[in-house]
C-alpha positions, 0 to 999 in steps of 0.5 A: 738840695742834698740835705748837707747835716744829714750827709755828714751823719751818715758819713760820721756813723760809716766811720765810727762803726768802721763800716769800711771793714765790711766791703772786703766781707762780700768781695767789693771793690777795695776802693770803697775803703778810701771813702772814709778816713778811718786810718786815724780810728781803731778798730771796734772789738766788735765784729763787722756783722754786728757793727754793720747793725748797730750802724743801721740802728743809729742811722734811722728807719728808712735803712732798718726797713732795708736791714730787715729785707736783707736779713730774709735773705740768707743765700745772698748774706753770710750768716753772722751778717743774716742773723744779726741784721734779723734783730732788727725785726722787732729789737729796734731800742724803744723810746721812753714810755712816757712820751708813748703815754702822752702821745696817746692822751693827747690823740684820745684826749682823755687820760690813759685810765679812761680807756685802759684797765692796764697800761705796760709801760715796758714795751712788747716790740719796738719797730723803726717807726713805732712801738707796741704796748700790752693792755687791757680794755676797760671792757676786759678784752686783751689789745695791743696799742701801737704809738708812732714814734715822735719826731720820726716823719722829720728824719724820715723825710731827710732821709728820703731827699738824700736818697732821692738826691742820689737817684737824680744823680745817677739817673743824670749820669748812668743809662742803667740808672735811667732803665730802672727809674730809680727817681720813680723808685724812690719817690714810690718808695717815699709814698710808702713809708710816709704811709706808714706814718698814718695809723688810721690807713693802716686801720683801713687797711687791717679791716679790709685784709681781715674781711678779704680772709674772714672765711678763710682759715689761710691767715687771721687778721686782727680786729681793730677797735677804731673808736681808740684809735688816730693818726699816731695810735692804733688799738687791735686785738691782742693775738698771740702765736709763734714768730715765724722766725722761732723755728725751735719752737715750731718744731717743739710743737710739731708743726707740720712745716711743709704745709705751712710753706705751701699755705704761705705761697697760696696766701701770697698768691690769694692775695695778689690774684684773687683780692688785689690786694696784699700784704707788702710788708711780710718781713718775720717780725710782722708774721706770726703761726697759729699752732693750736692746730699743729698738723692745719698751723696757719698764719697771723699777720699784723702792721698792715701799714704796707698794702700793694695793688695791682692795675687790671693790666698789670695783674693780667699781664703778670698772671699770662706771664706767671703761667707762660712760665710755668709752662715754660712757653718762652714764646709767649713770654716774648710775646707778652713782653713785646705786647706790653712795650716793655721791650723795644718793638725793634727788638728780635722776638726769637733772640728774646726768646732764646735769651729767656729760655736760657735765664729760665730754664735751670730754675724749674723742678728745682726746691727752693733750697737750689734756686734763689730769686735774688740771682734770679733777677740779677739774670733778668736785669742783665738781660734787660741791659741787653734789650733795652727792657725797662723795669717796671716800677709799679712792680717793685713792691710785688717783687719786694714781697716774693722776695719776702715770701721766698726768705720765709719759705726758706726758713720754713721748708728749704725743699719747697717746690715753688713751681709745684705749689703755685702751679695749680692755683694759676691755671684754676686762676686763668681758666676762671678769668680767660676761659669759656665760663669767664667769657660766657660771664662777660657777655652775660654782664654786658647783656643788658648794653647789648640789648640796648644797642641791638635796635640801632644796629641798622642805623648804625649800618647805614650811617656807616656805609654811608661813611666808607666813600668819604672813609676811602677817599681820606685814606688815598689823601692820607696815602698821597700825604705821605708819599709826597713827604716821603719824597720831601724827606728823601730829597732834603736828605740828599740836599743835606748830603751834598751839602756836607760832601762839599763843605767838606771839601770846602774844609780841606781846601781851606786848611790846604790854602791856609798851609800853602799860605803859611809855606808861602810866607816862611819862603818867599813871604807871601801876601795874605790872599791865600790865607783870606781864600784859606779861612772863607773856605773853611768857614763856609766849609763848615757851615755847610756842613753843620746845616748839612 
């Protein structure tokens, strides 16, 4: 059931904010503008972008995250609309400290002074989930204290039924709804955000990308103290760096901006190839740089609430394709997506291939600052309409990141060469899980089986050869098998053809009995003879046809 109340909400906060000024911005159609009846209210003296902000704000969470997507995407949104949808990273207004207070009290069940030395009660950064406060350990070490915020998992969840409401909608009524399993979609999407409610999942998570990168000097991850914290409260290290987004400060402090855009993509691609296991929430409020180095900046990520993992398949499959891409072999990239059964085993492998040649040609030897993966992906979904391709939704979230990954490398380094950065790293990547060393280690790992089986291989044999007789004569039955229902099939297909041949005729002749009676009676006034002749033949007429 469509959650009504909250309908109406986001109904009154469109009209209040006047949102229906903003679909003439980006060239919408004008008759979005009649959905809301706004006629009968002024106009704020605010502009659209900060309206359209402000609007986000009172509408909740579940459209802040959305906000904060978009506001990494710079070639898609005017720049008044990026920079005002960027204060949603870590502007969200804070909810009282003393509700914070009591919130973690309650989860530690002890007071606040029995844990902290100092408590800030003015908030460091306030999130659309929660808020994070400065403090210190009776110990002395420096922490950050992250408290959900109360009551949120109630909207949250509204929220998500009404999107999902919306998604059984269009998947009811729109074929594209349907291609790109938006039900699946939002209910991967739920799982996600309803995740995030669980600090002590993001704990899990936070320690294990710390251990991932412990040795590495790419990324630094936060310490947790899990003895402090709970469902409701997390306690970590506290680290201090320069927002990513602080560009002014980066080049104040020399920090060579190249490196540091290509050290981004080589930790994405890390994480998603080499651990399984990366960081989904890469917006510019959860990464930070650490530029005491500024000549080797590295980054800091925090708020791992958000991990994305990939299955064996769907890694293999994206790595051949990733590679297929920068070698530019669309061939193979047919080929792998015929393999996969993401496109119709009916499909043309060279249409298909030329269809992807064109899509991605203009992309290579390109910098960043040219290309965009947002226009890149509305090519390939306009090519999957073409050829039936579904979207993957076990994708989505990956793809959520590299359009993350893309708004940073932006930010950073507008004349990043992608292709070029990446490049390396998945041919060292496929020539250590599918070239002859990767090989030699399989055979090496699976040794010990082998060996186990070697004596068994002549009964095996025998047993085997001993099968092939009744092997065959199984295949010639099954052979058999089919021709005759091929037959059947043949022969009740043209039984059904006749059928309809003459119960259309049966039709016509009817409706010409039942007009030759209807003359008859205007003329002469006939009988009923002709008319009862008319209507038999026409429904036994229809009748054969429809079985037919």
């Amino acid at each position: 059931m469509i959650p009504l109340r909250r309908g109406v909400q986001i109904l009154a906060t469109a009209v209040r904010f006047r949102l229906d000024t903003i679909p003439q911005q980006f060239q919408i159609d004008h008759w979005t503008r009649h959905l809301f009846p706004t006629s009968l209210l002024p106009t704020p003296q605010t502009s659209e972008a900060k309206r359209c902000r402000l609007a986000i704000e009172r509408l909740g969470p579940v459209f802040i995250k959305f906000g904060q997507l978009l506001s990494t995407r710079r070639d898609l949104l005017p720049e008044e609309y990026a920079d005002e949808l960027a204060r949603l990273q870590d502007r969200v207004p804070p909810f009282p400290s003393a509700m914070a207070i009591a919130t973690i009290e309650t989860e530690l069940g002890r007071p606040l002074t029995d844990s902290f030395a100092t408590f800030s009660e003015q908030p460091l950064a306030s999130a659309s989930l929660a808020q994070v406060h400065e403090a210190t350990l009776t110990s002395g070490e420096e922490v950050v204290v992250k408290v959900i915020r109360p009551g949120i998992a109630g909207v949250i969840k509204k929220d998500l039924a009404l999107i999902l409401a919306l998604a059984k909608l269009l998947e009811r009524f729109f074929s594209d709804a349907r291609r790109l399993h938006l039900i699946r979609i939002v209910e991967d999407y739920e799982k996600t955000i309803l995740a995030e409610l669980d600090l002590l999942r993001e704990s899990a998570n936070t320690v294990r990308l710390r251990r991932n990168f412990e040795k590495s000097s790419l990324l630094y991850v936060p310490k947790i103290y899990d003895d402090l914290s709970s469902v409701n409260v997390l306690v970590m290290e506290r680290v201090k760096g320069v927002p990513i987004s602080d560009l002014e400060t980066l080049r104040r402090c020399e920090t060579d901006l190249k490196k540091l855009a290509e050290r981004g993509v080589e930790t994405f691609f890390l994480q998603v190839f080499n651990d399984n296991f990366f960081h989904a929430d890469m917006h510019p409020g959860n990464i930070f740089v650490d530029v005491s180095d500024p000549a080797n900046p590295s980054y800091i990520a925090v708020d791992c609430a958000i991990i994305g993992q990939l299955t064996k398949e769907d890694q293999a499959y994206l790595a051949r394709n990733i590679v297929a891409f920068f070698n530019e072999d669309y061939a193979e990239i047919a080929k792998l997506h015929s393999e996969s059964g993401w496109i119709s085993g009916k499909t043309d492998a060279r249409e298909f291939e030329s269809t992807i040649r064109q899509l991605c040609q203009p992309f290579f030897q390109r910098p960043l600052a040219e290309i965009s993966f947002g226009s890149f992906l509305i090519a390939l979904f306009s090519a999957a309409r073409r050829f039936d391709m579904e979207v993957q939704p076990q994708l989505v979230l990956l793809q959520k990141t590299l359009l993350n990954i893309e708004g940073l490398g932006r930010q950073l380094y507008p004349d990043l060469n992608l292709w070029a950065t990446a490049k390396p790293f998945m041919d060292k990547w496929t020539r250590e899980h599918y070239g002859p060393g990767a090989i030699l280690k399989t055979v090496v790992d699976q040794g010990p089986g082998l060996i186990e089986l070697l004596p068994r291989i002549p009964e095996l044999l025998i047993t085997g050869s001993r099968q092939l007789p009744e092997l065959g004569r199984l295949a010639v039955e099954q052979k058999q098998a089919m021709e005759n229902l091929t037959s059947a099939l043949l022969s009740e297909r043209r039984r059904r053809r006749r059928a309809r041949v003459a119960g259309a005729v049966l039709v016509v002749a009817g409706v010409g009995l039942l007009w030759e009676s209807f003359m008859e009676v205007i003329a002469i006034g006939g009988d009923n003879m002709t008319a009862t002749a008319g209507i038999a033949a026409t429904l036994v007429g229809s009748v054969l046809v429809g079985r037919g």
